[in-house]
C-alpha positions as CSV (number, residue, x, y, z in Angstrom):
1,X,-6.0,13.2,2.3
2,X,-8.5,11.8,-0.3
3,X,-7.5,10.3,-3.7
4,X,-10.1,11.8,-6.3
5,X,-7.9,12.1,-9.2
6,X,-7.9,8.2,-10.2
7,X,-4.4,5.4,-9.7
8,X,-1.6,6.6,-7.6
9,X,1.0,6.3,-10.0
10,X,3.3,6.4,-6.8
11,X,2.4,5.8,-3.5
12,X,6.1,6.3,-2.7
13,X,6.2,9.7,-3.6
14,X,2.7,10.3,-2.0
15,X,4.8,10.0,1.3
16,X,8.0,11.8,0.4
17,X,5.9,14.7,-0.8
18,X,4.3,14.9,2.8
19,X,7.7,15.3,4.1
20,X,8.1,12.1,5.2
21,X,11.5,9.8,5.0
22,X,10.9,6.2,3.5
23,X,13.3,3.6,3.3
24,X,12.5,0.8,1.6
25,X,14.7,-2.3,2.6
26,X,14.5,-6.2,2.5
27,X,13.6,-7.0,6.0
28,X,14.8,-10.3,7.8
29,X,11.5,-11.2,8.9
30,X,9.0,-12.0,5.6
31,X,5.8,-11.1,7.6
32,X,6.8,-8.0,8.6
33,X,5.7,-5.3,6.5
34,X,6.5,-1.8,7.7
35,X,7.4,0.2,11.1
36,X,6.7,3.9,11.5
37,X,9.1,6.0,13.5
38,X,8.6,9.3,15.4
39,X,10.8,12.0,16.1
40,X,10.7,15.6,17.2
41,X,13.1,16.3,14.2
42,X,12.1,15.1,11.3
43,X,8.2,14.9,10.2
44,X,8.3,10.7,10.7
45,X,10.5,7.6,9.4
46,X,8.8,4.8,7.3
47,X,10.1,1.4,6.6
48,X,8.5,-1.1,4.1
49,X,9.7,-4.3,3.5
50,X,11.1,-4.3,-0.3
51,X,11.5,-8.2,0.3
52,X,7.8,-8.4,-0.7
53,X,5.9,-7.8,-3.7
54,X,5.6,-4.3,-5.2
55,X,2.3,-3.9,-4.6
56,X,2.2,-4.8,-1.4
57,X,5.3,-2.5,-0.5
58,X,2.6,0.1,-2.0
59,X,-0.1,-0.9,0.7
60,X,2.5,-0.6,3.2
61,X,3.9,2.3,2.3
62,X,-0.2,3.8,2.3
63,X,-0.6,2.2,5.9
64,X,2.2,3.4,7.7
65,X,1.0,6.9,6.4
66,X,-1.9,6.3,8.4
67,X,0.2,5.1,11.1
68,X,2.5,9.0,10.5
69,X,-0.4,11.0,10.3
70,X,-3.0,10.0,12.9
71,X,-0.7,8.2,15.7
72,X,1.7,11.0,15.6
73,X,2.0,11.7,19.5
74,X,2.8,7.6,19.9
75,X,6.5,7.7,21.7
76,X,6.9,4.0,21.0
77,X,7.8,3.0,16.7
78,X,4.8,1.1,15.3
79,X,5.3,-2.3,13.7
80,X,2.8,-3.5,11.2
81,X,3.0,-7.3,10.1
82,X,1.3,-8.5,6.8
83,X,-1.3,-10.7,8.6
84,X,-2.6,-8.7,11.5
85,X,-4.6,-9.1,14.8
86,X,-7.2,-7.4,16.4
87,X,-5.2,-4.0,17.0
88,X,-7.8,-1.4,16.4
89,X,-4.7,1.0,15.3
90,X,-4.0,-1.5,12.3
91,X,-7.7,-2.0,11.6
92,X,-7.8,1.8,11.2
93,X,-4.7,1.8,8.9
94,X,-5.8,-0.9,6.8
95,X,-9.3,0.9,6.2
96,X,-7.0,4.2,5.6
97,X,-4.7,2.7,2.7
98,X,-7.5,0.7,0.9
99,X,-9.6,3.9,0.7
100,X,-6.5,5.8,-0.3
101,X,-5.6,2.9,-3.0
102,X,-9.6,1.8,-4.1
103,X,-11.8,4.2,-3.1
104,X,-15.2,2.8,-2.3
105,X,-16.9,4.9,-5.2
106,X,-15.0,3.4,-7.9
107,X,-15.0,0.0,-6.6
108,X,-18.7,0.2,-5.8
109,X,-18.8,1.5,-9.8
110,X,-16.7,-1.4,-11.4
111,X,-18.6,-4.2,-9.1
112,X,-21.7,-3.0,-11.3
113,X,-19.8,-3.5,-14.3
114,X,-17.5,-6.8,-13.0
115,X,-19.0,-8.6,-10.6
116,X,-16.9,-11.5,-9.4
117,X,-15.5,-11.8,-12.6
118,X,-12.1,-11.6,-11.8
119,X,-10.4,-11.5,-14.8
120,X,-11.9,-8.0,-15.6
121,X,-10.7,-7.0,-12.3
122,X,-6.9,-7.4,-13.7
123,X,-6.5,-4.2,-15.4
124,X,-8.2,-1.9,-12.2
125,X,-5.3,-4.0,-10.0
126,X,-2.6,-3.4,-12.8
127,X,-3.9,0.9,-12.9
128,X,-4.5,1.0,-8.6
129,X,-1.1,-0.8,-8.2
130,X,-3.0,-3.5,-5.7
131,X,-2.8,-6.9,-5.6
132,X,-5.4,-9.8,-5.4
133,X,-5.1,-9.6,-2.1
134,X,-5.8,-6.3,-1.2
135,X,-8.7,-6.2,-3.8
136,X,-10.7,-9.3,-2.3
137,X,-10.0,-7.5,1.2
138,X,-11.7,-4.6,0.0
139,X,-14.7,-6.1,-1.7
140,X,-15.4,-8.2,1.6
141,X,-15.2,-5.1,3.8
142,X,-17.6,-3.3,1.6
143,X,-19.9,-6.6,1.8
144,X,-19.5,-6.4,-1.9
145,X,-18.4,-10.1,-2.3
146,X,-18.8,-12.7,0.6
147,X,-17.9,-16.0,-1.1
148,X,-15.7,-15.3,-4.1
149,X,-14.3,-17.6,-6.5
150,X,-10.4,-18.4,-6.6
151,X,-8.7,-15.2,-7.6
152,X,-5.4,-15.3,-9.5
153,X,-2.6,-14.4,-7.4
154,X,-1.3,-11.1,-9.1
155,X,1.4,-9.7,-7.1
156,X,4.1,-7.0,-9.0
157,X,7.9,-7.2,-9.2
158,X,10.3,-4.7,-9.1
159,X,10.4,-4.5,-13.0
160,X,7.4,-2.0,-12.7
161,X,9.1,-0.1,-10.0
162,X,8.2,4.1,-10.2
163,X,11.0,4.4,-7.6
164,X,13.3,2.1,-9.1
165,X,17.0,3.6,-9.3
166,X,20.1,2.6,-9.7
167,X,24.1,4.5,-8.8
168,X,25.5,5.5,-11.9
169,X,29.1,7.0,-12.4
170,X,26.9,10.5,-11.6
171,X,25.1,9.5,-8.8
172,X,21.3,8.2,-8.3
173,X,19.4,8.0,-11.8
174,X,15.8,6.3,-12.9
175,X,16.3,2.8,-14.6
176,X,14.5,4.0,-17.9
């Protein structure tokens, strides 16, 4: 699974259109991101926390896939947390979902063209559907940027939501 087409418009329907069930609910505990389940019935079973931002919830939703397709023959559910250790399984899901998200070739092309200049980063975190997080992650782990100056907190709410829906007197509908 490479992304060569440019954004994920939907990272969401990336997973449903592997066969795999997502739920997005508000979890109890704010640090907890996601959890993969595994079953011999269904393909697998993702949670993401909708109680954080949307882009984030995007992040998750692109590391649990890693979590769905590699660790597969796991018996136990895996738990991911938004601030993680040294688990070489999350390390490995991390690399997986900022690949999928910013692929090193076109973040490699707009650090030529950007720099650390991070308010022309703004629109490549509005298309990729990342947030300042995730993008100063990725330029550190590509040794791109070692000390970077303060970036904005951008973070996206559910106003921007592709999977937004709400029950209507005929069922589930898109908000338009």
């Amino acid at each position: 699974l490479k992304n060569t087409k440019g954004p994920i418009q939907n990272a969401f329907q990336v997973l449903r259109d592997l066969g795999i069930i997502l739920l997005r609910v508000p979890f109890a505990s704010k640090g907890l991101s996601g959890a993969t389940l595994f079953s011999d019935s269904f393909q697998s079973l993702i949670f993401v926390n909708r109680g954080q931002d949307l882009f984030r919830q995007c992040f998750s939703a692109a590391h649990e896939l890693c979590h769905a397709l590699i660790d597969r023959d796991s018996a136990e559910p895996i738990v991911s947390f938004q601030d993680e250790g040294q688990d070489p399984k999350e390390w490995r899901a991390n690399a997986f979902a900022a690949e999928l998200l910013l692929p090193e070739a076109l973040v490699r092309e707009k650090w030529e063209e950007y720099g650390p200049n991070w308010k022309s980063w703004i629109p490549v975190m509005l298309d990729y559907r990342v947030n300042s997080k995730t993008l100063e992650i990725r330029l550190k782990d590509l040794k791109l940027a070692n000390s970077l100056e303060k970036i904005p907190a951008l973070a996206a709410r559910d106003k921007s939501d592709p999977d937004q829906k709400t029950l209507s007197l005929k069922g589930w509908k898109r908000d338009e």
